[in-house]
PyMOL Python script that loads the backbone (N, CA, C, O; Angstrom):
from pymol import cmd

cmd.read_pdbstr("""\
ATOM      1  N   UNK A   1       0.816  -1.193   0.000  1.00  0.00           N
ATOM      2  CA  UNK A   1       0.000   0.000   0.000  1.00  0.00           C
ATOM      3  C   UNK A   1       0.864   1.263   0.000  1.00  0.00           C
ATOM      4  O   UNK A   1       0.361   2.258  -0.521  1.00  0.00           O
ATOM      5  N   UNK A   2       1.894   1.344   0.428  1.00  0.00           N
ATOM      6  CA  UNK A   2       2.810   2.939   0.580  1.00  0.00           C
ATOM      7  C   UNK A   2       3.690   2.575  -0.258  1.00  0.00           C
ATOM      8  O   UNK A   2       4.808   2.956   0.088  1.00  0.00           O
ATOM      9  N   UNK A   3       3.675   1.947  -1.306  1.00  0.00           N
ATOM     10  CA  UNK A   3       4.283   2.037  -2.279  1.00  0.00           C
ATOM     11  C   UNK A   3       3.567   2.479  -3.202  1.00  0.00           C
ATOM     12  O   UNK A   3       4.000   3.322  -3.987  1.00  0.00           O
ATOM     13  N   UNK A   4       2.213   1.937  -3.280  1.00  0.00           N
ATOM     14  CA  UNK A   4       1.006   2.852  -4.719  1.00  0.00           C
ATOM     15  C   UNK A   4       1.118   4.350  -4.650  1.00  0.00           C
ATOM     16  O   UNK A   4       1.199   5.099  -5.623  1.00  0.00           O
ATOM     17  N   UNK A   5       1.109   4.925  -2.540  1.00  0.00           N
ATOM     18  CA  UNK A   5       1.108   5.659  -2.486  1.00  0.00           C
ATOM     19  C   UNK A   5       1.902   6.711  -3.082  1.00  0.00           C
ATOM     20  O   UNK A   5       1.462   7.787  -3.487  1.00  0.00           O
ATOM     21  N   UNK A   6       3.376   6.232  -3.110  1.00  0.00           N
ATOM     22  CA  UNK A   6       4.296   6.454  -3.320  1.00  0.00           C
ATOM     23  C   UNK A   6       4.543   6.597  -4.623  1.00  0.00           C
ATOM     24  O   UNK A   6       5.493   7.365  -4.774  1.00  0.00           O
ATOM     25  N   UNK A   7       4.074   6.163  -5.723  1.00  0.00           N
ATOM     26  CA  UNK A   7       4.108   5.651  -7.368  1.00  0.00           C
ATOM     27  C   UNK A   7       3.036   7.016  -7.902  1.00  0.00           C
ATOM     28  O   UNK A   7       3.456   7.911  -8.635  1.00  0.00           O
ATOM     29  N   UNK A   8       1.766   6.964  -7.434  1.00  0.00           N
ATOM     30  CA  UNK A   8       1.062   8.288  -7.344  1.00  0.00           C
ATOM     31  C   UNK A   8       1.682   9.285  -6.994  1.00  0.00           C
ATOM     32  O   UNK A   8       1.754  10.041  -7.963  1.00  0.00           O
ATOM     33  N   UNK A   9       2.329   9.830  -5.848  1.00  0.00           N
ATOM     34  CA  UNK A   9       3.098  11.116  -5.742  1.00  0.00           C
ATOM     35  C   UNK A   9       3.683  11.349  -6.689  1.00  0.00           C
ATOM     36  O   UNK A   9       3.469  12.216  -7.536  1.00  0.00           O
ATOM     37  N   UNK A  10       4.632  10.440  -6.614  1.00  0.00           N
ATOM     38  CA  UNK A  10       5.943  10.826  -8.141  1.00  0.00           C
ATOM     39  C   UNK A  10       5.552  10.582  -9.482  1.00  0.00           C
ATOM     40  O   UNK A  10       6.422  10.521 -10.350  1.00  0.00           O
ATOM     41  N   UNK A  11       4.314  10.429  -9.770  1.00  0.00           N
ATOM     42  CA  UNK A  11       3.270  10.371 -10.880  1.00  0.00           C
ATOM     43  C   UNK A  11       3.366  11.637 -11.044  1.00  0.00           C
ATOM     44  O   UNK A  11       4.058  12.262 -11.847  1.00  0.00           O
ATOM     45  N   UNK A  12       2.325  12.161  -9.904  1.00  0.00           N
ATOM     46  CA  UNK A  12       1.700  13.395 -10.099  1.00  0.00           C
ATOM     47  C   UNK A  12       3.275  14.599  -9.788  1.00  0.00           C
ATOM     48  O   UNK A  12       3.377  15.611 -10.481  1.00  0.00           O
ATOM     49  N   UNK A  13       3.841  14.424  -9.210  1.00  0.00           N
ATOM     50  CA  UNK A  13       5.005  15.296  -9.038  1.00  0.00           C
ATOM     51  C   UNK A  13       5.428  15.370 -10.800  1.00  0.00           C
ATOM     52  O   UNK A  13       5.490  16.477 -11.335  1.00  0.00           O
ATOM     53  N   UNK A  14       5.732  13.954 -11.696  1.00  0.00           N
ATOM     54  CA  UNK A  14       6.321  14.325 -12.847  1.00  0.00           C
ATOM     55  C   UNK A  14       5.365  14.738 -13.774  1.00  0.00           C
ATOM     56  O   UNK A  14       5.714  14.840 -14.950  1.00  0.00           O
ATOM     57  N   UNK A  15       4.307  14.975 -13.472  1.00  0.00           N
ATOM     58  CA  UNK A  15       3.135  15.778 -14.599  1.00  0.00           C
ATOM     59  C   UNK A  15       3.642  17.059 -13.942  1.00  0.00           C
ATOM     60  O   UNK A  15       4.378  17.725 -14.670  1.00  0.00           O
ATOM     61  N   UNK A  16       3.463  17.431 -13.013  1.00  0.00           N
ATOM     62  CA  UNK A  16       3.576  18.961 -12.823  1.00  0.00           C
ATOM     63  C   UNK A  16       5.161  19.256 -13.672  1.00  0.00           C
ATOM     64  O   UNK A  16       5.196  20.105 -14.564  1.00  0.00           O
ATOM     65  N   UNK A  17       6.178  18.620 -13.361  1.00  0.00           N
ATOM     66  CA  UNK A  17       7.058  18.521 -13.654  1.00  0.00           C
ATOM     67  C   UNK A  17       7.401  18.823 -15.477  1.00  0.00           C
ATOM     68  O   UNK A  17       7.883  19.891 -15.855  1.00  0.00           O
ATOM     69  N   UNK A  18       7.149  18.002 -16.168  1.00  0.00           N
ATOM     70  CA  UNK A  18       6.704  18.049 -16.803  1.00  0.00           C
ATOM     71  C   UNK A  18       5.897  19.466 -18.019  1.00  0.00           C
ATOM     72  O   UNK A  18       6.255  20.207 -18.934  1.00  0.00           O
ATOM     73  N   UNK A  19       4.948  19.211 -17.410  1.00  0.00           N
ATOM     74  CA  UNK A  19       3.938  20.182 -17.452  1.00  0.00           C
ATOM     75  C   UNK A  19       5.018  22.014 -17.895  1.00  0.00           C
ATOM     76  O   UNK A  19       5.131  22.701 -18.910  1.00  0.00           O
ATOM     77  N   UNK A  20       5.431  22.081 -16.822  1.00  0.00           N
ATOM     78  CA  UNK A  20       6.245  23.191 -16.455  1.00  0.00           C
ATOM     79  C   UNK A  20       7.210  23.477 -17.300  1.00  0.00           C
ATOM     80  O   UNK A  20       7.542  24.482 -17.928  1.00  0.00           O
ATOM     81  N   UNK A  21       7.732  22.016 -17.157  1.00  0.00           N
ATOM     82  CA  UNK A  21       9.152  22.482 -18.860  1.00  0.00           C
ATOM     83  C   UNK A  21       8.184  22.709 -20.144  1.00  0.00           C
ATOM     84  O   UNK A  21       8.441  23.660 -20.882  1.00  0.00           O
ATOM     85  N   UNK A  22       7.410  22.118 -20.346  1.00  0.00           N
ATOM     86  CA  UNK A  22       6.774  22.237 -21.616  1.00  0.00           C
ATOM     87  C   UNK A  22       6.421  23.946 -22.111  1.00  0.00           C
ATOM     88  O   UNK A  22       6.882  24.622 -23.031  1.00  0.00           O
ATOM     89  N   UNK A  23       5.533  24.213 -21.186  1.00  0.00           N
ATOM     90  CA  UNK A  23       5.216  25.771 -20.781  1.00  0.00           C
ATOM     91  C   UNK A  23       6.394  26.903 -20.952  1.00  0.00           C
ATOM     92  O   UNK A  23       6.458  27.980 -21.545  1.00  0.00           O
ATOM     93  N   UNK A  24       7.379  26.061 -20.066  1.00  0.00           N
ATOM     94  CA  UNK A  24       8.785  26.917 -20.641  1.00  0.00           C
ATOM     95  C   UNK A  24       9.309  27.011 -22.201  1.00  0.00           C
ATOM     96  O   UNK A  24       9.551  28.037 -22.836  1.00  0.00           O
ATOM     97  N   UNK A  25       9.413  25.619 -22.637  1.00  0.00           N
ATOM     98  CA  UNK A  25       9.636  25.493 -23.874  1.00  0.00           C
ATOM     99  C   UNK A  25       8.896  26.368 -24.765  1.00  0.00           C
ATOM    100  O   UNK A  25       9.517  27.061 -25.571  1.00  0.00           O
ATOM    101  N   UNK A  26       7.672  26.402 -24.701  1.00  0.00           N
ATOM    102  CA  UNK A  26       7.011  26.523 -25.618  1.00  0.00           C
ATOM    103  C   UNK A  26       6.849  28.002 -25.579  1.00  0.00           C
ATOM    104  O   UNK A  26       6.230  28.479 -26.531  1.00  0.00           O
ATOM    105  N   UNK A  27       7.350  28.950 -24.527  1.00  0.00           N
ATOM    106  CA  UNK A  27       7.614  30.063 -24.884  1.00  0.00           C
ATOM    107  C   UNK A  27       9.105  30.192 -25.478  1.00  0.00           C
ATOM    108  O   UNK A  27       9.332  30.864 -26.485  1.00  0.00           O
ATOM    109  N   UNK A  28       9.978  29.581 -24.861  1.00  0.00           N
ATOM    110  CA  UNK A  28      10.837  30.207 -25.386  1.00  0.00           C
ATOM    111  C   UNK A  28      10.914  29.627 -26.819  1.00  0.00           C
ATOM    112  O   UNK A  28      11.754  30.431 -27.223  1.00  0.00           O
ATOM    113  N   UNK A  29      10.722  28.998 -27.678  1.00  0.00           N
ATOM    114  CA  UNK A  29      10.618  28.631 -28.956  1.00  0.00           C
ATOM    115  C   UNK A  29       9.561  29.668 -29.207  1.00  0.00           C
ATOM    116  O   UNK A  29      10.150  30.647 -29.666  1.00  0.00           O
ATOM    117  N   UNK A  30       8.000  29.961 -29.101  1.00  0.00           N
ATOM    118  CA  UNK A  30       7.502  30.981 -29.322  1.00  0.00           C
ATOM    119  C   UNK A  30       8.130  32.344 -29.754  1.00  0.00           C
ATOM    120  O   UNK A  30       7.813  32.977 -30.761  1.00  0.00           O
ATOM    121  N   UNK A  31       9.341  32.791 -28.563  1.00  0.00           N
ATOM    122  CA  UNK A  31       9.816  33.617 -28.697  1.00  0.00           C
ATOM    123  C   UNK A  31      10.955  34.116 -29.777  1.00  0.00           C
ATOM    124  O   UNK A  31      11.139  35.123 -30.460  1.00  0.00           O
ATOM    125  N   UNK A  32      11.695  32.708 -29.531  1.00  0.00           N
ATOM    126  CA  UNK A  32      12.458  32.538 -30.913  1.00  0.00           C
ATOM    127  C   UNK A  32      12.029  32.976 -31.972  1.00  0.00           C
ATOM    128  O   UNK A  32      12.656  33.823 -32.609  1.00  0.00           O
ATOM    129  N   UNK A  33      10.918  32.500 -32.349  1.00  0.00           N
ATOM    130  CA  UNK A  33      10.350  32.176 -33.805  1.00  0.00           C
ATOM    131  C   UNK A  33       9.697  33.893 -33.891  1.00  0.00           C
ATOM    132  O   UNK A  33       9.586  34.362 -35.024  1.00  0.00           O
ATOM    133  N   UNK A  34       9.334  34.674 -32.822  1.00  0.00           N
ATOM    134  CA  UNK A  34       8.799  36.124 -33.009  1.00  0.00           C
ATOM    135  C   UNK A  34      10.078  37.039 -33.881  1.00  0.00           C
ATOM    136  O   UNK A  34       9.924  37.521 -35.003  1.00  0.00           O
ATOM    137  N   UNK A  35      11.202  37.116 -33.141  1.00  0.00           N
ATOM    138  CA  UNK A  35      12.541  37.367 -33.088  1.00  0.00           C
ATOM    139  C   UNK A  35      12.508  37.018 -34.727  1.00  0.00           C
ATOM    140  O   UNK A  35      12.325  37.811 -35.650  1.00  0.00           O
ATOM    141  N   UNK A  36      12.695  35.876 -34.775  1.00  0.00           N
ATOM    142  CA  UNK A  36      13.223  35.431 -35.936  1.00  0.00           C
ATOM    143  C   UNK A  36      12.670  36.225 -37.400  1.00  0.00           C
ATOM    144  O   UNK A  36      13.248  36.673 -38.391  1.00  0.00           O
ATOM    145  N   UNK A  37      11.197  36.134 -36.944  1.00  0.00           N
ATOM    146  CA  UNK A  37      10.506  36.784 -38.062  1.00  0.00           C
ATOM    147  C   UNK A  37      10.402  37.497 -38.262  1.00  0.00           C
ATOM    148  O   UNK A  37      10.108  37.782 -39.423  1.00  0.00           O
ATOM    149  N   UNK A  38      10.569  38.531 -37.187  1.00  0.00           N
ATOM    150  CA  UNK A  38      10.919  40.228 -36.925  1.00  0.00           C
ATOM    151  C   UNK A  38      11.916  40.147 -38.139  1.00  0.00           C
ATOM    152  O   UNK A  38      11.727  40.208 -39.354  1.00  0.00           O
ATOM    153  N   UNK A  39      13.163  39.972 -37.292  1.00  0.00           N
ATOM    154  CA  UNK A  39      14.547  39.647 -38.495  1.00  0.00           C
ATOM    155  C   UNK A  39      14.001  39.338 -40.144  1.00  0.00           C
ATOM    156  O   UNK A  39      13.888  40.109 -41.097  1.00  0.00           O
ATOM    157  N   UNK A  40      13.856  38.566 -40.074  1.00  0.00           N
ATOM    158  CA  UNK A  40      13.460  38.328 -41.663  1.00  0.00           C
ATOM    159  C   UNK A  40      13.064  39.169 -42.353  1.00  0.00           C
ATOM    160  O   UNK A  40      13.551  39.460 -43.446  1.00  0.00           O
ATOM    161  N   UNK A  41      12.217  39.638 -41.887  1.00  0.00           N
ATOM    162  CA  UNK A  41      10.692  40.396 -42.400  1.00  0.00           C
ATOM    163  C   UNK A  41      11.484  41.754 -42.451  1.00  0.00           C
ATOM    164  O   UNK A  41      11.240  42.348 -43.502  1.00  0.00           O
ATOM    165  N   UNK A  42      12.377  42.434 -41.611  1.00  0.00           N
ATOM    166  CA  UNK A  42      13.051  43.517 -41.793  1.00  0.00           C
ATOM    167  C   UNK A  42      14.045  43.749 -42.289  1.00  0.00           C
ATOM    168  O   UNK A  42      14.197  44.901 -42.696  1.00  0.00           O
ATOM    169  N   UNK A  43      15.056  42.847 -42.454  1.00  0.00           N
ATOM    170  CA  UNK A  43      16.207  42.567 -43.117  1.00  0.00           C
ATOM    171  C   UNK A  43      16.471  41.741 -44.463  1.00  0.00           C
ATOM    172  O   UNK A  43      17.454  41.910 -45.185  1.00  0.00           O
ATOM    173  N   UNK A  44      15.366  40.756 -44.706  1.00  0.00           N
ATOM    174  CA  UNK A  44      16.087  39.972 -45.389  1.00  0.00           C
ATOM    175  C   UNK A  44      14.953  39.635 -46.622  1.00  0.00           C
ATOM    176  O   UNK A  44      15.145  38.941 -47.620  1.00  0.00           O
ATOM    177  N   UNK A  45      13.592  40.424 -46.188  1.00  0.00           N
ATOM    178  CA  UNK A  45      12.850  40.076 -47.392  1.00  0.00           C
ATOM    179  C   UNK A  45      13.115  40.792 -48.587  1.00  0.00           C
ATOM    180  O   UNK A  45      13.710  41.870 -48.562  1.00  0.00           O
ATOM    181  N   UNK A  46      12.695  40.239 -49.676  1.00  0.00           N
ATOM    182  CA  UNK A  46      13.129  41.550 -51.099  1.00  0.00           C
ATOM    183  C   UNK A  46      11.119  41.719 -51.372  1.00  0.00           C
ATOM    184  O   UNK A  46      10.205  40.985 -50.994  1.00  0.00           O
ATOM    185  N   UNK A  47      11.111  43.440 -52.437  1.00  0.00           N
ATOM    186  CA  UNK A  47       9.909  43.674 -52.387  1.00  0.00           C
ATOM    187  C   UNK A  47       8.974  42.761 -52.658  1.00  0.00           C
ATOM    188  O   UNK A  47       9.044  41.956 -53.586  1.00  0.00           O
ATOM    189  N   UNK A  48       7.643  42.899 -51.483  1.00  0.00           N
ATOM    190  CA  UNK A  48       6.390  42.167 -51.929  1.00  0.00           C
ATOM    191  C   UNK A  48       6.648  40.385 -50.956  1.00  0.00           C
ATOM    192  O   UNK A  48       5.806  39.591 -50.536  1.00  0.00           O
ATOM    193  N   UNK A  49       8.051  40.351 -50.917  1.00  0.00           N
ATOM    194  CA  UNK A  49       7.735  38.686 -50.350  1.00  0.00           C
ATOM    195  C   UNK A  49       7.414  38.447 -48.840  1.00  0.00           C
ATOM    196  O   UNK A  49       7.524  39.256 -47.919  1.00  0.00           O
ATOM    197  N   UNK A  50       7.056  37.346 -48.806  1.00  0.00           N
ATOM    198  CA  UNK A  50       6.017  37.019 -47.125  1.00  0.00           C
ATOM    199  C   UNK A  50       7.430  36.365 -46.574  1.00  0.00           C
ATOM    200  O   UNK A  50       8.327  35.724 -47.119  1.00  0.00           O
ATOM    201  N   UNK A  51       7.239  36.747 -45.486  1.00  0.00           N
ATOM    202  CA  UNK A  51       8.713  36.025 -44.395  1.00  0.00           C
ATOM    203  C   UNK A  51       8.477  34.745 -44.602  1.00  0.00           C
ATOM    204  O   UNK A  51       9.373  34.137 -44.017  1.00  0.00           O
ATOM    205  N   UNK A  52       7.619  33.860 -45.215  1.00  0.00           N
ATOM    206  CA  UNK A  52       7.883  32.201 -45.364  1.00  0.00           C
ATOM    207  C   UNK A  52       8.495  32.238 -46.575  1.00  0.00           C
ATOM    208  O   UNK A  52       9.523  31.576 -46.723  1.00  0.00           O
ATOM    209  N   UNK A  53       7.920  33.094 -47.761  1.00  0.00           N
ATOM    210  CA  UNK A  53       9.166  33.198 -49.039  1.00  0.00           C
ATOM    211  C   UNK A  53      10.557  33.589 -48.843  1.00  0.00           C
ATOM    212  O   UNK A  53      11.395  33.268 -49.685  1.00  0.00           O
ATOM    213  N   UNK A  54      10.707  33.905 -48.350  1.00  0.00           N
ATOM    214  CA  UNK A  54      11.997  34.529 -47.943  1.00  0.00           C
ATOM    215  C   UNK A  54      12.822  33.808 -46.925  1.00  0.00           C
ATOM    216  O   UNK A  54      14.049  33.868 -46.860  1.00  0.00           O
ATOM    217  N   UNK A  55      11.818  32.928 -45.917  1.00  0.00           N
ATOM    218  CA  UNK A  55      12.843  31.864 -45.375  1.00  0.00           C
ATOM    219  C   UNK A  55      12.723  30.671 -46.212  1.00  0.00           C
ATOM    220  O   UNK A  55      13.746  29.989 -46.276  1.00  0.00           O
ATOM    221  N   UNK A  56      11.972  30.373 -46.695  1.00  0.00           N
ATOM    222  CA  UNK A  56      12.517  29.246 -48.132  1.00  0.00           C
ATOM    223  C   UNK A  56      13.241  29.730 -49.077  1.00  0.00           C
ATOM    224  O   UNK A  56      13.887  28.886 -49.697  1.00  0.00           O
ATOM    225  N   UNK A  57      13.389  31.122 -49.496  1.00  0.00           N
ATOM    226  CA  UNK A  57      14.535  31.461 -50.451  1.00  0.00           C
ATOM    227  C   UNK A  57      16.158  31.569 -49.799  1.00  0.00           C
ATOM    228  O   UNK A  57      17.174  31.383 -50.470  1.00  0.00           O
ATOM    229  N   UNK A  58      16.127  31.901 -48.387  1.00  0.00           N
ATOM    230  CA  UNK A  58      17.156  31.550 -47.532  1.00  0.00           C
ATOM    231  C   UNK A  58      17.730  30.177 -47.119  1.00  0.00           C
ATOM    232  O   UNK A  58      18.947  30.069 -46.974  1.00  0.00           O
ATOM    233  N   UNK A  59      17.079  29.343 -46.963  1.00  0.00           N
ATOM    234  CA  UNK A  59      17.321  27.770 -47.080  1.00  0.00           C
ATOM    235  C   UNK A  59      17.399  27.566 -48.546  1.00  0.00           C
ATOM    236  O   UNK A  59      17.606  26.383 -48.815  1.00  0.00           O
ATOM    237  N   UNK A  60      17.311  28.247 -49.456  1.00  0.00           N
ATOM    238  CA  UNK A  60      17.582  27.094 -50.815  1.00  0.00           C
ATOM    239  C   UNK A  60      19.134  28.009 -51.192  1.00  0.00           C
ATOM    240  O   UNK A  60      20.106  27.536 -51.780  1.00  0.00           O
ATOM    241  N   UNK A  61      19.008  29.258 -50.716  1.00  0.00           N
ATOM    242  CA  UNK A  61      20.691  30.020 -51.078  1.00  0.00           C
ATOM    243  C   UNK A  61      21.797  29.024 -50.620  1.00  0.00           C
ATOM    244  O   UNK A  61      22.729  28.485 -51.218  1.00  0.00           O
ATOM    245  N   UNK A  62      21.118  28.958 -48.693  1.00  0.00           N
ATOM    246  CA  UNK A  62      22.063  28.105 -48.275  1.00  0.00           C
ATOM    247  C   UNK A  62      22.417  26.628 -48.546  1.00  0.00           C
ATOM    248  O   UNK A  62      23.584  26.324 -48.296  1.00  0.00           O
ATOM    249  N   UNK A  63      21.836  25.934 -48.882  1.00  0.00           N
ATOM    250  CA  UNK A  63      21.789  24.620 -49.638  1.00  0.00           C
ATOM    251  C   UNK A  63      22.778  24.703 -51.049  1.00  0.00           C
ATOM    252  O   UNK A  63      23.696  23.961 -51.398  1.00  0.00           O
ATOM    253  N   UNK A  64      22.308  25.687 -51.579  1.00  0.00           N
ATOM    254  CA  UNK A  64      23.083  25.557 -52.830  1.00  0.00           C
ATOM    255  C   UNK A  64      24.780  25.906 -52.429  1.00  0.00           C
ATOM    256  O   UNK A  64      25.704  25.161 -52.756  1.00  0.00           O
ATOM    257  N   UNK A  65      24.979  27.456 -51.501  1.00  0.00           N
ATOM    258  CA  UNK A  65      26.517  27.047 -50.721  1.00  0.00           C
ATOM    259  C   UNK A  65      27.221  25.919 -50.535  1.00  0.00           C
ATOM    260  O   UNK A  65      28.403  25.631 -50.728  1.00  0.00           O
ATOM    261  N   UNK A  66      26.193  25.270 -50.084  1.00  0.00           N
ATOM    262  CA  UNK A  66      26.626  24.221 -49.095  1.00  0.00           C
ATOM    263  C   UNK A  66      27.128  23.196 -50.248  1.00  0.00           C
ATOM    264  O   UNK A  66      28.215  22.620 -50.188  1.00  0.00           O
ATOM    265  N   UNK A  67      26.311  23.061 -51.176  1.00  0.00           N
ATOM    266  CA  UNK A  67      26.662  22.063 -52.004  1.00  0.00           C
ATOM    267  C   UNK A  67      28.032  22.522 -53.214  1.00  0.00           C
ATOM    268  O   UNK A  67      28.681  21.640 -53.777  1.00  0.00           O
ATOM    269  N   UNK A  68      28.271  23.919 -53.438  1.00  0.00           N
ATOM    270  CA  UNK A  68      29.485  24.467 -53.828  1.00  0.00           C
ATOM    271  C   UNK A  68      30.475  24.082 -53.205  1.00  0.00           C
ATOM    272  O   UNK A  68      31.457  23.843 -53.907  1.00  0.00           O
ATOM    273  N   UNK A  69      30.598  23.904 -51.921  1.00  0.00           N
ATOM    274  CA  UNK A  69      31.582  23.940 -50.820  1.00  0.00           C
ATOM    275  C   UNK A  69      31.939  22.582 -50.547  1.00  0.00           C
ATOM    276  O   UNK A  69      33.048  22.263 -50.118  1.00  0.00           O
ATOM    277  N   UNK A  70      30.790  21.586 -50.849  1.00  0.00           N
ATOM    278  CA  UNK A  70      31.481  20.077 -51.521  1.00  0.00           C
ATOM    279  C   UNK A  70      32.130  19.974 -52.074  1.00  0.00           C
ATOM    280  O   UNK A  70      33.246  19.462 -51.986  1.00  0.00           O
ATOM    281  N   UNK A  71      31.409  20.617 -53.098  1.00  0.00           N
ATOM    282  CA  UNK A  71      31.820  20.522 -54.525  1.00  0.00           C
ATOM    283  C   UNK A  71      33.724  20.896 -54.651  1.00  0.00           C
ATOM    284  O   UNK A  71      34.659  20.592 -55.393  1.00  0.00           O
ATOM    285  N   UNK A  72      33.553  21.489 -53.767  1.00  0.00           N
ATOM    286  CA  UNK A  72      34.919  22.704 -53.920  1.00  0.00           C
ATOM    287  C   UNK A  72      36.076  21.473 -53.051  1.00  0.00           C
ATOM    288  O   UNK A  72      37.212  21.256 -53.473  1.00  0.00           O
ATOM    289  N   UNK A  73      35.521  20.831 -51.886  1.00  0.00           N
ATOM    290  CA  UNK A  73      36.506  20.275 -51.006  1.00  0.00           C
ATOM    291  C   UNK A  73      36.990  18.646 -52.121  1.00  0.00           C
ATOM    292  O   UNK A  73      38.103  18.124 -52.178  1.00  0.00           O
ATOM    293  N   UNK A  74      35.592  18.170 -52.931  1.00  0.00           N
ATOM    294  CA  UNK A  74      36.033  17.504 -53.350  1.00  0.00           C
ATOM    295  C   UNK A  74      37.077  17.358 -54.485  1.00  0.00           C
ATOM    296  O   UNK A  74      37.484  16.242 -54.807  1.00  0.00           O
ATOM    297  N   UNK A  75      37.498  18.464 -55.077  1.00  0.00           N
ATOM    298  CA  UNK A  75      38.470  18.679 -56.001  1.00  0.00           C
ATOM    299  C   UNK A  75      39.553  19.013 -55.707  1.00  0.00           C
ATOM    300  O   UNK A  75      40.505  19.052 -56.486  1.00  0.00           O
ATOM    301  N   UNK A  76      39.572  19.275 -54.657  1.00  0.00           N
ATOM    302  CA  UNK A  76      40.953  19.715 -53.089  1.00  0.00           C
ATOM    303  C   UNK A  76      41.406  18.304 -53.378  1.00  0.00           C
ATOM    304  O   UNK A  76      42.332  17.810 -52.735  1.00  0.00           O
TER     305      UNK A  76
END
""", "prot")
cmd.dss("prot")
cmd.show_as("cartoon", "prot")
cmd.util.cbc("prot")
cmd.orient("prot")
C-alpha cells in the first residue's frame, strides 16, 4: 500500500514537472520564432515577399553554398 502511495506522488510530481518544462519550452521557442521573423521580415525580405518566401529562399541560397563547398573540397 505505501508504495502505490508512493508511485502516485511521483506520478503526479512528474506531470507537474513536466507540465512546467513544456510551458517553458514553448515560450521560449515561441519567442524565438517572433525574433526570428521580426529579423526576416526587416532585413532579409526583397519587395512584396512574405517572411515564409523569404525563409525558403534563404534555405535554398544556403543549400546551394553548401553544395558548392562540396563541390569545392572535393576537387581539393
Amino acid at each position: 500500500m505505501a508504495k502505490s502511495k508512493l508511485v502516485k506522488v511521483n506520478q503526479k510530481i512528474a506531470e507537474k514537472v513536466v507540465g512546467g518544462y513544456k510551458k517553458i519550452e514553448d515560450g521560449a521557442v515561441g519567442g524565438f520564432t517572433k525574433i526570428s521573423d521580426s529579423f526576416v521580415d526587416q532585413f532579409l525580405t526583397k519587395d512584396g515577399e512574405s517572411i515564409e518566401e523569404a525563409k525558403a529562399r534563404l534555405a535554398e541560397e544556403q543549400k546551394e553554398r553548401q553544395m558548392k563547398a562540396m563541390k569545392k573540397k572535393e576537387r581539393v
